[in-house]
N, C-alpha and C positions, 0 to 999 in steps of 0.2 A: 536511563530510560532504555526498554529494549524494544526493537524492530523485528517486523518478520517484513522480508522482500520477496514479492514473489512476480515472474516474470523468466518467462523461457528464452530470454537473450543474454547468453552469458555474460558477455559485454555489458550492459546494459545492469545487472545484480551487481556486479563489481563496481560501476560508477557511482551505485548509490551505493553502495556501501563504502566507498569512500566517501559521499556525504555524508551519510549517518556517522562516520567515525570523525568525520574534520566537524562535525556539530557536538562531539561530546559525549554518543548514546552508543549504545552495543547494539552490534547483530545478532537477534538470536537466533533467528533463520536466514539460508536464500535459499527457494525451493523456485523447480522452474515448471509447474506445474498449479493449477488450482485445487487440485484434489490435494497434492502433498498441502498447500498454503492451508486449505479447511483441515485437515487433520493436524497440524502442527500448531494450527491456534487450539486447538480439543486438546491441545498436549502442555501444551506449557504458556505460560504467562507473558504476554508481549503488551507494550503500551502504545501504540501505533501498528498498524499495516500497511505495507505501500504493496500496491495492488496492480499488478497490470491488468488492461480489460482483453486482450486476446492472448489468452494462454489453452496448452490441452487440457483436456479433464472435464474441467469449469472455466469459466471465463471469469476476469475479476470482478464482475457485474453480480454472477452467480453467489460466488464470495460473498462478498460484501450483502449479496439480501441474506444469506445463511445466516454471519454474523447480525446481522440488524432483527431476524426471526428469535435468535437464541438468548434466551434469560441472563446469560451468564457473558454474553459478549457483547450485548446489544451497544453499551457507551465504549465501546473499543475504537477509539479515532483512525480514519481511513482514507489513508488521501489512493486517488486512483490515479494511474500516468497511459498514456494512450497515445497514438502515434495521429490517430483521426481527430481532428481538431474541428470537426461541422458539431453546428449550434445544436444539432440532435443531440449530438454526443453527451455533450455536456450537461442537456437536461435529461435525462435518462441517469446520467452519474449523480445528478443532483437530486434528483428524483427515489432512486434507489439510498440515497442518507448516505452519500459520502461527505467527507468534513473537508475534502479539496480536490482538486483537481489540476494535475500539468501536464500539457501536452508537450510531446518528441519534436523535436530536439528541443533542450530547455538548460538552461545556466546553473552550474552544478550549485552555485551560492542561492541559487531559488529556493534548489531542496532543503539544502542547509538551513534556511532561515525557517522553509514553514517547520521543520524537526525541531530545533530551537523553540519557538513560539510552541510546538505541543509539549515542551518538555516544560516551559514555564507554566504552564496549564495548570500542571499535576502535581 
């Protein structure tokens, strides 16, 4: 399964990208931007996006309605990670068609399992 990560804390790409690799799947991206995250999914083929919601560019909110608009991305599964954890939050992410949602700071074995669970999905 491949991953796009996108999220402007370097720190932050790197950890989950050690989830996605202790779960099994490749990275095919980590951009730290929303504009790079939108053009990179137009570019190549990813089975999951981890989205953060405050990045430049776009915000991962932005993202993720691009994808949910677009013909060819629309069943693209999307979990979003956020450091604001108010019950807005979450409905606004759930609202916009995210398939998850984890708030900062979070157990890197959470990640792993929901990557896992979309990898037996598919």
């Amino acid at each position: 399964m491949r991953v796009l990560i996108a999220d402007d804390d370097a720190d932050l790409r790197d950890l989950v990208t050690i989830a996605v690799e202790k779960a099994g799947s490749e990275v095919a991206a980590a951009v730290a931007s929303g504009t790079e995250a939108w053009a990179a999914l137009q570019a190549m083929h990813v089975d999951l996006a981890v989205l953060d919601i405050s990045m430049p560019g776009m915000t991962g909110l932005e993202v993720l309605q691009k994808v949910r608009d677009d013909g060819g991305l629309r069943e693209l599964t999307v979990l979003v990670i956020t450091a604001d954890g108010a019950p807005d939050i979450a409905e606004q992410v759930h609202a916009a068609g995210a398939d998850g949602l984890i708030t900062k700071p979070f157990p890197v074995r959470e990640l792993v399992r929901f990557i896992r669970d979309v990898a037996e999905r598919l």
